[in-house]
C-alpha positions in Angstrom: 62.3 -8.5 -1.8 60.1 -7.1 0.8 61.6 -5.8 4.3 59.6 -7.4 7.0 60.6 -6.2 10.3 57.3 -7.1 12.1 59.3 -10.9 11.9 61.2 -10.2 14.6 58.6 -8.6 17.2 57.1 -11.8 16.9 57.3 -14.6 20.2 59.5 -17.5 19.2 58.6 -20.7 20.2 61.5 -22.9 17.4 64.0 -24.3 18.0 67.1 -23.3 19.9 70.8 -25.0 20.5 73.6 -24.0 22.9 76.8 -21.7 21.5 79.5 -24.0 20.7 82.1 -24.6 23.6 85.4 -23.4 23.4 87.6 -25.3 21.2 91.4 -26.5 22.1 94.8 -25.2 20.7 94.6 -29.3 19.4 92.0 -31.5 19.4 93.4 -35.5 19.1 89.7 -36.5 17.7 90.3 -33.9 14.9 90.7 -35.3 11.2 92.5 -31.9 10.3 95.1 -31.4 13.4 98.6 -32.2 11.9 99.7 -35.6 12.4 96.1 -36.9 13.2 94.6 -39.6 11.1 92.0 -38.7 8.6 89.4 -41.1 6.6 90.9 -44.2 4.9 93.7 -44.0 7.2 95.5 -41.2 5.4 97.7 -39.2 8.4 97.8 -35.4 7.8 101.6 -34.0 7.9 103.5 -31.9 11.4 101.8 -29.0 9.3 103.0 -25.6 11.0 100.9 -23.3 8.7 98.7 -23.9 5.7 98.0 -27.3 4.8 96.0 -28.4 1.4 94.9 -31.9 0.5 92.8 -33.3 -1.9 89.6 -33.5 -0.7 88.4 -37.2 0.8 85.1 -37.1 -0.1 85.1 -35.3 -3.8 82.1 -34.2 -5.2 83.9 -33.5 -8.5 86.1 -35.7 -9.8 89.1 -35.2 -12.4 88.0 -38.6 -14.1 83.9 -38.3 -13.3 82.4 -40.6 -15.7 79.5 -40.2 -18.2 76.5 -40.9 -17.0 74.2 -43.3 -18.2 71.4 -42.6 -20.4 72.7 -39.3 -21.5 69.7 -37.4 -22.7 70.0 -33.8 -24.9 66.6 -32.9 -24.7 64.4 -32.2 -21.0 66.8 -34.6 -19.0 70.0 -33.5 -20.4 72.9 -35.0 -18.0 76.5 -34.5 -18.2 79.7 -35.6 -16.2 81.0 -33.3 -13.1 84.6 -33.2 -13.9 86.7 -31.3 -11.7 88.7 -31.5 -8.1 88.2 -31.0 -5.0 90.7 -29.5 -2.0 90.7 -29.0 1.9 92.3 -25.8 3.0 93.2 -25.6 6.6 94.0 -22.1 7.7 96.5 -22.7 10.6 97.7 -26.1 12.9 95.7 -24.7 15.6 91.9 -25.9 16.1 91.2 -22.8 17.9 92.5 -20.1 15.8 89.6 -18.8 13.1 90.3 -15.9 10.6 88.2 -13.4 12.9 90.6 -14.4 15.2 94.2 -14.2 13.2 96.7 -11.5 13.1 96.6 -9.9 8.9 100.5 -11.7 9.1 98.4 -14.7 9.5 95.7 -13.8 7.1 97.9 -12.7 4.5 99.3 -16.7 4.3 95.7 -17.9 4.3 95.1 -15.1 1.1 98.8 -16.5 -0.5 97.2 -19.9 -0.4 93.9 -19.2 -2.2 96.1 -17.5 -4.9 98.1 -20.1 -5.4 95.6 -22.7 -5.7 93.4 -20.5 -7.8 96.4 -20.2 -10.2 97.4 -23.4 -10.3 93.1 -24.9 -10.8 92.7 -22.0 -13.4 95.0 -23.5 -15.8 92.5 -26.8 -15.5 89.3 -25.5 -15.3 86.9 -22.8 -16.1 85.8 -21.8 -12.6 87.6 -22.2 -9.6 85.6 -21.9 -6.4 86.6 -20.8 -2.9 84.8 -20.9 0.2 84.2 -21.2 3.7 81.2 -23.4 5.7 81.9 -22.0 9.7 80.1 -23.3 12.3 77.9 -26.5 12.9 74.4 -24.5 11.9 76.1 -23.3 8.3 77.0 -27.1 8.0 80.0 -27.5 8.6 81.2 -30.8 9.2 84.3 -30.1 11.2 85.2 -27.1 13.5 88.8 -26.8 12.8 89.3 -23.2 10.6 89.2 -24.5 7.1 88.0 -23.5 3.7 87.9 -25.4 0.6 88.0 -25.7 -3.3 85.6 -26.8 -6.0 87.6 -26.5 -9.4 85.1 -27.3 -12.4 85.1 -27.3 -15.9 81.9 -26.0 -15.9 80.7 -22.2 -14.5 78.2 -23.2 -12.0 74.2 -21.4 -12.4 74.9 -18.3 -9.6 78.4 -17.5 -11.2 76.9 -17.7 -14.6 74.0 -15.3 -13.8 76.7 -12.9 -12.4 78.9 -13.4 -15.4 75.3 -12.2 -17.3 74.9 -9.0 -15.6 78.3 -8.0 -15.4 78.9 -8.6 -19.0 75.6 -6.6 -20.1 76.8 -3.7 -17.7 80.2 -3.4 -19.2 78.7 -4.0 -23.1 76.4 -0.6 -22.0 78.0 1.4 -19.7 81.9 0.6 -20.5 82.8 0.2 -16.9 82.4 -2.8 -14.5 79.3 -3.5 -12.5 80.4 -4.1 -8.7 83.2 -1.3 -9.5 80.8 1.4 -9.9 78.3 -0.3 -7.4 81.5 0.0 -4.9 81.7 4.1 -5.9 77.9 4.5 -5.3 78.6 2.5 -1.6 81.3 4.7 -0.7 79.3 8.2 -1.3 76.4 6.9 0.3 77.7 5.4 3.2 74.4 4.0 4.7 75.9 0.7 4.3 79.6 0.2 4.8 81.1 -1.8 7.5 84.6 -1.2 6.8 86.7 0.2 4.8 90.2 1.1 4.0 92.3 2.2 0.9 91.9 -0.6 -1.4 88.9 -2.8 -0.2 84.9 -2.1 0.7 83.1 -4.1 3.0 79.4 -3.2 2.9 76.1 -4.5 3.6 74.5 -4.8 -0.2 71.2 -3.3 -0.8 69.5 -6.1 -1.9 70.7 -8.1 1.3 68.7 -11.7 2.3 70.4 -12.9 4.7 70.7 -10.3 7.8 74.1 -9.4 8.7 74.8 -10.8 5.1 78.2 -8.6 3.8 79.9 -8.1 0.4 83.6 -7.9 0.4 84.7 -5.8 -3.1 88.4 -4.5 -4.5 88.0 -0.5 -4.9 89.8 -0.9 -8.1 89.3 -3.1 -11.3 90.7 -6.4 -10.7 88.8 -9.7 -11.8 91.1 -12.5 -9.8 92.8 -13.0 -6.6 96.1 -13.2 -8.4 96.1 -9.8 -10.3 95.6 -8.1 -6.4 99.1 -6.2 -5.6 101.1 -6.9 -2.5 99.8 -4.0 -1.4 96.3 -5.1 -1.8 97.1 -8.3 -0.7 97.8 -6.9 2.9 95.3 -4.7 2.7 92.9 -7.5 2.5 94.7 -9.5 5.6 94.1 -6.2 7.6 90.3 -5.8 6.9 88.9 -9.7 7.2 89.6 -9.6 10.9 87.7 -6.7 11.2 84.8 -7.7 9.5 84.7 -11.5 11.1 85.7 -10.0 14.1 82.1 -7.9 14.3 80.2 -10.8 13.5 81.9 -12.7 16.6 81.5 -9.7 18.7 77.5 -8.9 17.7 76.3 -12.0 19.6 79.5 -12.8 21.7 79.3 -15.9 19.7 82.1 -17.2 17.0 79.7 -16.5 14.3 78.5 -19.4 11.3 78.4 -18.3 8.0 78.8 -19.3 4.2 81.2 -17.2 2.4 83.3 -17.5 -0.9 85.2 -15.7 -3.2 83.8 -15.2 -6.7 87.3 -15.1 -9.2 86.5 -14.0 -13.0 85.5 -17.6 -15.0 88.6 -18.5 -17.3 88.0 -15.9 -20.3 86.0 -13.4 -18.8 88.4 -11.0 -17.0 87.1 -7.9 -18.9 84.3 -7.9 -17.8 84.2 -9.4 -14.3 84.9 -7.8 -10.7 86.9 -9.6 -8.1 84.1 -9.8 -5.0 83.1 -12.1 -1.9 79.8 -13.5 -0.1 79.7 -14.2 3.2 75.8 -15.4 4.4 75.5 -15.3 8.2 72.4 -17.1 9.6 72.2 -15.6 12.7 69.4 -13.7 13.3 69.1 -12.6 16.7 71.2 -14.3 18.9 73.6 -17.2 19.0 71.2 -19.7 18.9 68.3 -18.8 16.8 68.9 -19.0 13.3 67.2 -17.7 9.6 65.4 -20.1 8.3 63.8 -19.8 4.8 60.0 -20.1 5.2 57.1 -21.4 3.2 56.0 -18.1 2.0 59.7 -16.9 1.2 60.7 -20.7 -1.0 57.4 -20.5 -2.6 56.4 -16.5 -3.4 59.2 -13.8 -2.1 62.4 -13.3 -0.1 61.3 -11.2 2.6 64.4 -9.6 4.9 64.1 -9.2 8.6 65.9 -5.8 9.0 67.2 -3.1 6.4 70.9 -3.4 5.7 71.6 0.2 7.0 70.3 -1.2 9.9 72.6 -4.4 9.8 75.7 -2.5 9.0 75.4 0.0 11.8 75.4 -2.9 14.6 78.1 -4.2 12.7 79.9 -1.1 12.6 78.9 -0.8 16.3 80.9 -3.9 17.5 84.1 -3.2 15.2 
């Protein structure tokens, strides 16, 4: 990956948009607002704090059928079994995790262990996430997460699974545990920090404010966190989503999920989240992958000391 900081010296002359508006406390329009009417005519419940449902456009399904012309060889195809979920954080369309008191958080954290509990039992990965703000994709701005549950481990977690179980086979320890330690006695990187949980920059850092969010102690899945480190988790998200709103004065789009230990790899496997900012330089020009970065080599547009210190600067 090569650090290219000549990028952003350049004029721009793309495209720009407008910073969202302010959202309401309710939105009647919303498909996710309790009471309102969602697709198919299905009316969400007088929800007054988390709120799942199955998801109404699955891309996994528990009964996906075969497809045709199943081929083993160059064109090997195979059924996406699995389920889908909508997670809505709170009743209120205005109310984001940067924006939530840990109380708040700490439901929001209850729910994903929960749900990754009860999906584990099913299927062999079990994936969280977050799509904020229109530019990530995000189809609707009400804070909400969802839930892929899959029999399968999808191609990112599987190349994880690789290098965290060749670290632990070699150097008895895990991976992102020890990567953590090195973090913490550098300190180039961090953006926060408390007793039980690292928030840092990564060195090998695409997108630019992109942040890693890792346990200080060996745990592979939400549900083997303590109550302690459960709260301590609800405490340090606001902070971190907090600075990104703050660093443009914009509530800040990203991609973000939680990477839980595939079913039968807990030894091996470290307990972590992405979150992928596109934001570049202000609230309205994002990072966009170009030609010579999809076709030859990632190039980053600052260093992530540099990242993390203007995150740490807006805390």
């Amino acid at each position: 990956m090569v650090v290219s900081p000549q990028r952003t010296q350049r004029p721009w002359e793309g495209s720009t948009g407008e910073p969202p508006p302010v959202a309401p406390s309710y939105d009647p329009e919303c498909s996710l607002c309790p009471s309102n009417e969602r697709a198919g005519g299905i009316r969400n419940p007088d929800y007054d704090g988390t709120f799942v449902f199955e998801n109404d456009f699955a891309a996994l399904l528990p009964d996906a059928p075969t497809p045709p012309g199943v081929d083993e060889g160059w064109f090997a195809t195979a059924p996406a079994v699995g389920e889908c979920r909508v997670l809505c954080f709170s009743p209120r369309h205005d109310l984001t995790l940067a924006s939530m008191a840990p109380a708040q958080v700490r439901s929001v954290v209850d729910l994903w262990r929960s749900q990754e509990a009860e999906l584990s039992e099913r299927y062999s990965w079990v994936q969280i996430f977050e799509t904020r703000g229109a530019m990530s994709g995000a189809s609707n701005p009400h804070p909400h997460g969802q839930i892929w549950a899959s029999e399968f481990v999808p191609n990112e977690a599987n190349i994880e699974l690789e290098h965290q179980r060749r670290h632990r086979a070699t150097h008895g320890a895990r991976l992102l545990v020890e990567y953590a330690e090195q973090e913490v006695h550098r300190a180039e990187r961090i953006v926060a920090i408390n007793d039980h949980w690292l928030v840092v920059v990564p060195h090998w850092a695409y997108w630019p404010f992109e942040t890693l969010v890792l346990p200080r102690r060996p745990v592979a899945t939400l549900g083997g966190l303590t109550g302690d480190e459960c709260d301590a988790l609800a405490a340090i998200l606001p902070v971190m989503l907090g600075a990104f709103d703050r660093l443009f004065e914009t509530p800040f789009p990203y991609c973000s999920g939680w990477h839980t230990a595939p079913r039968g790899h807990q030894d091996s496997w470290q307990l972590h989240a992405h979150y992928y900012p596109p934001l570049l330089r202000s609230a309205d020009i994002a990072k966009i992958p170009a030609s010579y970065e999809l076709l030859s080599n990632l190039q980053r547009d600052l260093t992530p000391e540099t990242a993390a210190a203007r995150l740490r600067a807006v805390l």
